[in-house]
N, C-alpha and C positions, 0 to 999 in steps of 0.2 A: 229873321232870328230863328225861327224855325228848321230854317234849313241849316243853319250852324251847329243846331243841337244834334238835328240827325246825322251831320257829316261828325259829331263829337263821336256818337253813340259808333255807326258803322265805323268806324276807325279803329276804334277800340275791340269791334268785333273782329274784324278783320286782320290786326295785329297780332288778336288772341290764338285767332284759330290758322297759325302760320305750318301748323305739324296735326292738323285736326283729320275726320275723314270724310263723305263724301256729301255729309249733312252740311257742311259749316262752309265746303265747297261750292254747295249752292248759293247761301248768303252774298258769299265776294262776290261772287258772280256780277252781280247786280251794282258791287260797290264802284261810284265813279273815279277817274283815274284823279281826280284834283285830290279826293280823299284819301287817294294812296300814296302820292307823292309827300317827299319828304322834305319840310322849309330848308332854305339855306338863306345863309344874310349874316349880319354882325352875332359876335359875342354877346349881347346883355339882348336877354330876354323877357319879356311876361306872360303871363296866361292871358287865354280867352274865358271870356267867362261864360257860363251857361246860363242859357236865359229862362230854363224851367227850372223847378223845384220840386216836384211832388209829379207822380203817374197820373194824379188827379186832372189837375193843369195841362198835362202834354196831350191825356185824352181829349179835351175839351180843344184844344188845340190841331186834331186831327193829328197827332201823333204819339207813340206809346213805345217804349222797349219791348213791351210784351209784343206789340205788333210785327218787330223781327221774327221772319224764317227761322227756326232752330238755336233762335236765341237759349231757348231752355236747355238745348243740349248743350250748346258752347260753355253754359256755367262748369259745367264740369269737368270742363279741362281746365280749371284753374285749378295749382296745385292748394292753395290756399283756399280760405273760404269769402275770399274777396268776389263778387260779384260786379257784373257790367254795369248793376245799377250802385252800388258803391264805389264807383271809380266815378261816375257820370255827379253823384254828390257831391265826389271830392273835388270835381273841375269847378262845380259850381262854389263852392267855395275858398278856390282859389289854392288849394295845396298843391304846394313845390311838386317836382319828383322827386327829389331829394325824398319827402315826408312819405310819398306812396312807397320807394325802392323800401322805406322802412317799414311800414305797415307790409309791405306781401315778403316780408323776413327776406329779402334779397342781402341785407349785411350779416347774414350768419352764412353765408353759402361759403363764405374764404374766395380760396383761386378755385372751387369749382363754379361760379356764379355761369356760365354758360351751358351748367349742365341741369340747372333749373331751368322749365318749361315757363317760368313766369317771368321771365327775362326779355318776352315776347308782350307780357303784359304790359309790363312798365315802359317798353317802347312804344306801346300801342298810345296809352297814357301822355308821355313825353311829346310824342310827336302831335297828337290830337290836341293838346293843350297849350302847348310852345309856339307865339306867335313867329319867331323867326331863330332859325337855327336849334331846331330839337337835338340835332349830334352833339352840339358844343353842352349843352344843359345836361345830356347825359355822360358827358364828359368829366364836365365839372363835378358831378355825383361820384364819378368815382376815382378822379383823380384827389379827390379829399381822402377815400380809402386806401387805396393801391398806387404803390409806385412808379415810374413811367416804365421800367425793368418789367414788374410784374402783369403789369396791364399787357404791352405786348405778346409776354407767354400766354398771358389768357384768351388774347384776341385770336392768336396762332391756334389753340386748341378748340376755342369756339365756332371757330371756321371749318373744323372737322364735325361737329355734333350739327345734323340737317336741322332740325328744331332751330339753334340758335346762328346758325353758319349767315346768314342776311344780316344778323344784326351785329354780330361780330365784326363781317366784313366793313361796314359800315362806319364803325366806330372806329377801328385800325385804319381806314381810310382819313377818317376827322383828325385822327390823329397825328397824320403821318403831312397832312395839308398842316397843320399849326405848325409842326415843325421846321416846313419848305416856309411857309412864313416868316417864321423867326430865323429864317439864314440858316438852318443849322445843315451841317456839312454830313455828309457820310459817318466823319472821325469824332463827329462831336456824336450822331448818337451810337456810334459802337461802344462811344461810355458813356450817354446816358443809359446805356442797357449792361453796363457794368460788365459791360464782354472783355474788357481792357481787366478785367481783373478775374478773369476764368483760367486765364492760364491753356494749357495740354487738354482741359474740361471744356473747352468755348464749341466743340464740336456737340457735344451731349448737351449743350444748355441752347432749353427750346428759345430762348431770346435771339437768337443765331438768323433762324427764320425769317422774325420780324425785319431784320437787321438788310438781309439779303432783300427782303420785299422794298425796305424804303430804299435801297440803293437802286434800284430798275424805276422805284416811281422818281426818286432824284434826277436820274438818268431822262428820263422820259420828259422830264421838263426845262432841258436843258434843251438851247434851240443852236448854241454852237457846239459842235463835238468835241472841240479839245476841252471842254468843259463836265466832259464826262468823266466818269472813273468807273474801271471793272471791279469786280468782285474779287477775283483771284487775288489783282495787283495789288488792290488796299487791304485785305485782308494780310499779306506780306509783309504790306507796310507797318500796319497797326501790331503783328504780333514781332515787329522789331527784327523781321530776319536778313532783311534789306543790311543790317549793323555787323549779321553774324560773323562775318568772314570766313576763314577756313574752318570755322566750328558749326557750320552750319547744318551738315549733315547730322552731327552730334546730338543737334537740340531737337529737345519732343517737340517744341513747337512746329520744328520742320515736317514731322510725320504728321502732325493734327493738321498743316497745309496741305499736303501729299492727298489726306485723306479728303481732306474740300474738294480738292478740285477732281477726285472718280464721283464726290456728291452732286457737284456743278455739272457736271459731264453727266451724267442719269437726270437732274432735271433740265437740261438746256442742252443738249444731243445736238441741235444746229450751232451752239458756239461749240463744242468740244472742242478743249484745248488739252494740254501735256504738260510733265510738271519741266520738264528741261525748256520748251517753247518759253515759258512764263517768267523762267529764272533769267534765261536770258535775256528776254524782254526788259525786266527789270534792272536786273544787276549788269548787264552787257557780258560779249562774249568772253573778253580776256579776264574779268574777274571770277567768272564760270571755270571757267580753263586750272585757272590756280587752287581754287576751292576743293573741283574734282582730285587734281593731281594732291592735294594734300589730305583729303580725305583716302586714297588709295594705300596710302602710308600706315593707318590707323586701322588693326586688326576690327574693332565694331561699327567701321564705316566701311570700309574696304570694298562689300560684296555690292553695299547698297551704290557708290561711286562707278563702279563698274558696270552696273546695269543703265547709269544715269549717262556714262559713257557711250554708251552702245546705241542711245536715243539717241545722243548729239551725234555720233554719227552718221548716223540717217537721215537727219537733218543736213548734214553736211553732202552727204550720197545723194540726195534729193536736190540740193541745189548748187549737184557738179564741181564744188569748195577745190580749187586747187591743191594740189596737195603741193608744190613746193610754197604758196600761203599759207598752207598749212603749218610746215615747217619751222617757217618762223614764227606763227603765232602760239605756237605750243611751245617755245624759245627754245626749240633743240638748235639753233645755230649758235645759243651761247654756253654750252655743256663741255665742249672740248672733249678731251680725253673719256670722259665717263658716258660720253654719246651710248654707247651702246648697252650701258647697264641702265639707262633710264627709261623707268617702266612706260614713260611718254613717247620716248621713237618705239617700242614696241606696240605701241597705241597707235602711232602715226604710220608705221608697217602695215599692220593691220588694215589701215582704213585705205591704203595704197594699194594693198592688194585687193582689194573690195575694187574700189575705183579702178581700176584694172579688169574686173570682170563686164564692165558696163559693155556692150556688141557693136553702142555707136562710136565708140573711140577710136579715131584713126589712129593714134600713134602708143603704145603703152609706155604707162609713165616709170623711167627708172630710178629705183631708191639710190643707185650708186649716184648715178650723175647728181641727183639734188645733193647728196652728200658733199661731191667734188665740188661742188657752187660755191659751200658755204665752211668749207676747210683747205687748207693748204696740202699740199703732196704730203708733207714731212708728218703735220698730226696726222692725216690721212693713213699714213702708216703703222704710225706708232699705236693708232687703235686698233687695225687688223691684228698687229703683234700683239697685244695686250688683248683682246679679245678672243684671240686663238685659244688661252690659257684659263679663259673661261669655259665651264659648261654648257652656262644661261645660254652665251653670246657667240657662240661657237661656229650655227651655222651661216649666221652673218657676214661674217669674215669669209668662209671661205668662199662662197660664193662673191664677193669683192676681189677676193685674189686672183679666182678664174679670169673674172671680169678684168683686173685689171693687166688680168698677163695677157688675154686676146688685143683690151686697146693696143698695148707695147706691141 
């Protein structure tokens, strides 16, 4: 019994002085590791009970608070004026943590509750008195306060404050298990964290974090891969741009993806990905294809479609993309007549003359001849001639006609 009371008492010492300095460093020192660890097991819990009551008794007993190391100093990091031997009371008498988080004012702190130093208390508390599963009991504590939304911005912010970043960690962990538990999918908590209703703001709202954390722990426990989901792709999914079709460019929501993934790309540098890699991925190439060319159309898309172009070509330059596949997949073989005023073969020009600069190419690839493939002599014509009378298309033609006066 005795040694239950003193593994109550170092616990609580130990939990207190997680931010202390090199006095209270001593203490732990000593403390053993069964005392430091932290119960795990079912949901319903009860207390241990203490089996002393009075300094008198523990003396008599060959044991005392007072006989801690620096116990005296430790009192004074509590910000309150709760003491190690009023907490050691309250185990003995069997109070919740619910009752203690209330006695050391933890419910006036709001969403700064991490930036109280006694937030380390009532862990100390919780864990020392909770026969099985101290995470869930302070769980319960404050998912009676705060909402599943607000809890993760707090758990996210308290993982930055060193004081409280252990405990934080900790409880965003219990939390993020209950929910792999209960089945719940990536898409279910993007709304339980009310990110489905941020809109253009889902990148400024710290819930985003939590959001991105539990998708890599999702991930992580999935033991088949096609079972997995990235961050980028559902993130796509969830802000509905997967629907957008040719307006896609248009939508804020598309800049707030844009803007994830330079985020995802500065924390995770070994996945860097691109925003054209991703579109494609999802959406596939020919729906890519149509989107760009119809945003090129639209003066407040136009510049951004062009530079979106310039990546897919590299992508294509990179992996040697035929250029008379090309041709058809960008459906200049169903244009006719207006071949040459479509900003797409000037697109597919382009990337032919690119592909033509490559050094290992034995043969260079001719725009005529693909032309001749996929037209008759007679439009063949009639679009030099009509092309001639243009500015844009001018010098197209005539280099055709040279061309086609040496075939003759």
């Amino acid at each position: 019994m005795r040694c239950r009371y003193a593994a109550l008492a170092l616990a609580i010492v130990f939990f207190a002085s997680s931010n202390a300095t090199e006095d209270s460093k001593r203490v732990t020192a000593d403390i053993p590791a069964a005392v430091r660890s932290i119960s795990a097991g079912v949901k319903h819990y009860r207390l241990l009970r203490a089996e002393s009551t009075a300094d008198a008794n523990d003396e008599a007993r060959g044991f005392s608070l007072k006989s801690i190391p620096g116990l005296s100093k430790l009192t004074s990091m509590f910000k309150t004026k709760i003491t190690p031997g009023t907490l050691l009371n309250w185990a003995n008498k069997e109070k919740s943590p619910d009752y203690v988080f209330r006695k050391l004012k933890l419910d006036k702190t709001g969403h700064q509750l991490f930036d109280n130093p006694d937030i380390n208390v009532w862990a100390a508390y919780t864990n020392a008195v909770v026969k099985s599963n101290a995470d869930d009991a302070m769980l319960t504590t404050l998912r009676a306060r705060y909402s599943d939304d607000a809890l993760a911005k707090m758990f996210e912010a308290g993982k930055k404050v060193t004081q409280s970043e252990s405990v934080a960690t900790k409880l965003q962990s219990r939390q993020m298990e209950n929910w792999m538990a209960a089945k719940k999918t990536p898409d279910d908590v993007f709304k339980i964290l009310l990110l489905d209703k941020a809109g253009v703001g889902v990148l400024d709202n710290s819930a985003l974090a939590g959001w991105t954390t539990y998708m890599r722990f999702f991930n992580s426990k999935q033991a088949n891969r096609k079972n997995r989901v990235t961050l980028i792709n559902e993130l796509l999914t969830l802000l509905s741009l997967d629907k957008a079709g040719d307006q896609l460019l248009a939508s804020p929501r598309f800049q707030t993806w844009s803007k994830y993934i330079n985020y995802y790309n500065k924390e995770y540098p070994s996945e860097a990905t691109t925003v054209m890699e991703k579109l494609t991925y999802n959406l596939g190439e020919e729906e890519v294809i149509g989107i760009l060319a119809a945003a090129r159309k639209v003066p407040s898309t136009e510049k951004a479609a062009a530079k979106l172009q310039a990546e897919q070509s590299k992508i294509w330059l990179s992996a040697d993309k035929d250029p008379e596949e090309l041709f058809k997949l960008l459906q200049l073989d169903k244009t006719g007549d207006d071949l040459l005023d479509n900003p797409q073969f000037k697109y597919w020009g382009k990337y032919v003359e690119d592909f033509n600069l490559n050094p290992q190419l034995e043969d260079l690839v001719s725009i005529i001849d693909i032309v001749r493939k996929n037209f008759a002599d007679d439009v063949l014509a009639h679009m030099i001639v009509t092309g001639m009378k243009a500015p844009s298309t001018k010098v197209w033609p005539s280099e055709w006609r040279t061309s086609s006066s040496r075939d003759g």
